[in-house]
N, C-alpha and C positions, 0 to 999 in steps of 0.2 A: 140566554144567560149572560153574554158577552155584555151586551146593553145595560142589564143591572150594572154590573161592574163599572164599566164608562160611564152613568150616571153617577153612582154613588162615589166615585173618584171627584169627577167632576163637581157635582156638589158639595163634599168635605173638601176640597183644593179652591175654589171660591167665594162661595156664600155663609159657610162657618166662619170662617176668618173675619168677615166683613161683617158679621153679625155681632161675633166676640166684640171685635173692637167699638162697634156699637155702643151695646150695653156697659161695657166698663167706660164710652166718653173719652173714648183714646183716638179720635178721627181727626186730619187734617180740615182744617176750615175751607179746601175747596169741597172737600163730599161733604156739608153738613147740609147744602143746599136750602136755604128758606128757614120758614121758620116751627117747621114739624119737630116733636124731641125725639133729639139722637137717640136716647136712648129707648123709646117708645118703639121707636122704628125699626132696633134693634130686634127687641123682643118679636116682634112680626115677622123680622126673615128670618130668625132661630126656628119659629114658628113654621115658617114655609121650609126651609131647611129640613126639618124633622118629618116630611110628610116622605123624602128620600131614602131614610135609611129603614124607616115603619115599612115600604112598599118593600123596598131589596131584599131585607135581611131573610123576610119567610119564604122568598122565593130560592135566594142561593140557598138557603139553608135543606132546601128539599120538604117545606113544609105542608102538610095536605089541600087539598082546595077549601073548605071551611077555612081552616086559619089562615092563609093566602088573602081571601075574601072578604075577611071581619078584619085583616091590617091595611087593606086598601079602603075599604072602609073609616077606619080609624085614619089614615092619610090625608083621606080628604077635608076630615075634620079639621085638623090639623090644620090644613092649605085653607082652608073658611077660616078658621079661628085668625090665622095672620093674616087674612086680607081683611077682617074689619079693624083689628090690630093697629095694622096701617093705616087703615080710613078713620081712628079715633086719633092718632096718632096727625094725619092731616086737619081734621077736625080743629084738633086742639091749638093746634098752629092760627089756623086760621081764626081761628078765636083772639088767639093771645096777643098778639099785632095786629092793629087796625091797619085799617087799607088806605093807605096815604094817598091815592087819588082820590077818595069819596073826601076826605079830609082839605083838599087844598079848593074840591069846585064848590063846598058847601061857603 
């Protein structure tokens, strides 16, 4: 039980925050890195953020093993859904900006 708690700490005192500021476009131009959108990218670790408190909460909470099962379940959706999130989110970057080497050897 101690482990849930240090995760779920751990992940609301980090990757929430980083996420927030994401999606509202409130990021200093060294994390915006490249040319993926901020806020695309946002929505992704909100995404993977939430697959933290979906696993914790039915465990602290003393929840049966079915419901336990069906939120770990539902977490890892969650964790899929923001990793292609991200990977549409790199996608689209990669789109958006041409690749200025193919540009200068042509």
């Amino acid at each position: 039980m101690k482990w849930q708690w240090i995760g779920l700490v751990v992940f609301s005192l980090t990757l929430l925050p980083l996420a927030v500021a994401m999606i509202t476009d409130r990021v200093p131009r060294l994390l915006r890195g490249g040319r993926a959108s901020v806020r695309l990218r946002g929505w992704g670790f909100l995404l993977i953020y939430a697959t933290a408190p979906v696993n914790a909460v039915p465990r602290l909470a003393g929840a049966s093993p079915d419901t336990t099962l069906a939120c770990t379940a539902a977490g890892g959706g969650l964790a899929v859904a923001g990793c292609l999130v991200l990977g549409l989110a790199a996608l689209r970057g990669a789109r958006r900006t041409p690749d200025t080497r193919s540009a200068r050897s042509a």
